[in-house]
C-alpha positions in Angstrom: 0.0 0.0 0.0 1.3 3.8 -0.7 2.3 5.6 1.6 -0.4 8.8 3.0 1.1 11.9 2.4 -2.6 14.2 2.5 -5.9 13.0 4.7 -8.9 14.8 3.1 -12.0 15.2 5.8 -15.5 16.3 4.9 -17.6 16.7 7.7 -21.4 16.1 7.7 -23.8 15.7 10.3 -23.5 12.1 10.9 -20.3 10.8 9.5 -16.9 11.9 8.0 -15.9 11.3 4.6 -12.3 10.9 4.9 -10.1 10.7 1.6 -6.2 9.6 1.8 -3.4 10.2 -0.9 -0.2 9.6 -2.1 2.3 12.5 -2.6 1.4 11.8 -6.5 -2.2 12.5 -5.7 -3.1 9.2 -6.5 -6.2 7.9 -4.3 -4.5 5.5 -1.6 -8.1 5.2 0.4 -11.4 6.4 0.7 -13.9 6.0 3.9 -16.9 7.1 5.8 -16.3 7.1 9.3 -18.5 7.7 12.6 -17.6 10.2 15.2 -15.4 7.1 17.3 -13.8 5.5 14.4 -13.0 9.1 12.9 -10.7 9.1 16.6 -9.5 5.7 15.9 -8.6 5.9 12.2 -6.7 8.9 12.8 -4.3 7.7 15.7 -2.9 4.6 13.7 -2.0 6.9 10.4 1.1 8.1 10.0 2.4 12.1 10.3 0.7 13.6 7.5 -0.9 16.6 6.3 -4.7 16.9 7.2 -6.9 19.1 5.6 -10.3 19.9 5.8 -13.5 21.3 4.1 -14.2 25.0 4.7 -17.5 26.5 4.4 -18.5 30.1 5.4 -22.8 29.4 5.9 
């Protein structure tokens, strides 16, 4: 498996999409996550960039 090297999160009521890549850009993984695996998921990745959706409602 690639290596992460950017963790997309969109967040929505309910769940989190969450969207990893490689430095290429290429898709490594894509996921919808509740609330306590969003916690989980994110303490086993490794040191990457995480970025997430802005909206100005």
């Amino acid at each position: 498996m690639e290596e992460v090297g950017i963790i997309g999160v969109d967040l929505t009521k309910n769940v989190f999409q969450v969207h990893g890549a490689a430095a290429d850009g290429s898709v490594v993984f894509r996921k919808k996550l509740s609330r306590p695996q969003l916690v989980r998921f994110m303490a086993e990745q490794p040191q990457c960039l995480v970025v997430m959706e802005a909206c100005a409602v």
